[in-house]
N, C-alpha and C positions, 0 to 999 in steps of 0.2 A: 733625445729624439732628434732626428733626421730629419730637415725638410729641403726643398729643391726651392732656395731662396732666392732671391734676386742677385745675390754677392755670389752665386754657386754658379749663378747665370753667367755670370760677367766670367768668373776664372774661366769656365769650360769653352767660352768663347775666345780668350785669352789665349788657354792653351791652343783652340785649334787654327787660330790667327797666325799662332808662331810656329805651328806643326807645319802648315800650308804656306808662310812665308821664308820662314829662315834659311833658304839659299843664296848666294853664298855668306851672305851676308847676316850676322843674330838682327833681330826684329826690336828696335826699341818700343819703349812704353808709349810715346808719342806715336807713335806710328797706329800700333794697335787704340789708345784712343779714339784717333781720328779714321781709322776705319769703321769699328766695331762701334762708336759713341757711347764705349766704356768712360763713367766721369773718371777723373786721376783719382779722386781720394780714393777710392773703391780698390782701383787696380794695384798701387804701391804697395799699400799690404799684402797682399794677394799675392802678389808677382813673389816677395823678399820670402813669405811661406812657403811657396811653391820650390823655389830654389832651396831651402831649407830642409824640404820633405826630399829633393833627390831628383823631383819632377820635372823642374827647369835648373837651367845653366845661366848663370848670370856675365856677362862678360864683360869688362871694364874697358874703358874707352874711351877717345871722340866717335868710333865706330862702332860703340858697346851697345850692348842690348843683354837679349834673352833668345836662347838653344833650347831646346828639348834634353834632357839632362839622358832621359835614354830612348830607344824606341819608340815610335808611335804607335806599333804595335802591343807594344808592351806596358802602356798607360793607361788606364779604363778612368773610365767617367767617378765609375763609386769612389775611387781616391780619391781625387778633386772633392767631390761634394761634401767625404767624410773629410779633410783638412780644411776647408769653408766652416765646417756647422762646428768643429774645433773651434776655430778662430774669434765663431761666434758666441758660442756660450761663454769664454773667457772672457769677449767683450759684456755680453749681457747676464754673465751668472744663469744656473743653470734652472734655476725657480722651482727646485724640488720642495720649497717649503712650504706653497700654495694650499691651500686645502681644496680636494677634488671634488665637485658637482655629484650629485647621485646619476645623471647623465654622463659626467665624463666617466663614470663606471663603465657603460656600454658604450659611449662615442669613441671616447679615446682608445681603446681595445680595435676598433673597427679603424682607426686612423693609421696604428701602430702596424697591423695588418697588410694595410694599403703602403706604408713606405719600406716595408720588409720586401713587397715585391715590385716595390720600383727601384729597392736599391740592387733587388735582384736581378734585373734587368739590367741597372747600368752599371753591375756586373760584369756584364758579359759583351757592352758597349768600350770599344776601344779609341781613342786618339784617330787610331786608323782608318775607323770604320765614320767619323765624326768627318775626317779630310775628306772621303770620297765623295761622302757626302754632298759638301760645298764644293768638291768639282762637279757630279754630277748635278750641279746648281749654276757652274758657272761665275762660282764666287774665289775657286782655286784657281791654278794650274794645276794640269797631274804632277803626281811625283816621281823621281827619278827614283826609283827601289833601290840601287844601290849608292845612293849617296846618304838612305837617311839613317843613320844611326849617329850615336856621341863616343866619342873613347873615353 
């Protein structure tokens, strides 16, 4: 099961932190902290997955940070949240051994329902559409369309 958790919170602010700053310069982890007041434990994980999955670019350094591994167009939300709830059931096991309520017969069906079309949703939500976002907020700069992609 999928849910839009707090740690799902934190990457997809993470990603769009580093989507809307990483000119010319990659975006350390520090940075993104003290913008977003992502705590560090949360984000390390997070960040080393994310680079992992292809999402982000990790760069080594005194002027190291974190890139967009490709596209902002090319990165949706539902990734993010599906390597998050990864992350998480690894940490907390996944509790399929539980024995179910005669109501989670009907609740859980009706829950399962509801995150089917919010992952469908951020489906179809992009990195890209997340930056305009936060310009149209006053939280970005716009972006230079031809400088954003990764090689």
């Amino acid at each position: 099961m999928i849910r839009l958790s707090r740690k799902s919170i934190f990457a997809l602010e993470a990603v769009v932190d580093i989507a809307c700053n990483a000119r010319p310069e990659p975006v350390q982890a520090k940075e993104i902290t003290k913008r977003q007041g992502i705590p560090q434990r949360y984000l390390e994980n997070v960040m080393q997955s994310l680079v992992h999955a292809g999402i982000l670019r990790g760069v080594r350094g005194p002027r190291g940070g974190y890139r967009l591994g490709r596209e902002r167009r090319k990165i949706t939300a539902a990734e993010i949240v599906r390597l998050v709830a990864q992350i998480e059931q690894a940490e907390d096991g996944d509790g399929s051994g539980a024995a179910v309520p005669a109501m989670g017969r009907i609740v859980g069906p009706v829950v399962e329902e509801l995150q089917a079309e919010l992952m469908a949703r951020l489906e179809t939500l992009t990195i890209e559409d997340l930056c305009r976002r936060a310009e149209a907020a006053g939280l970005a700069e716009p972006a230079d369309p031809a400088a954003d992609f990764a090689i």
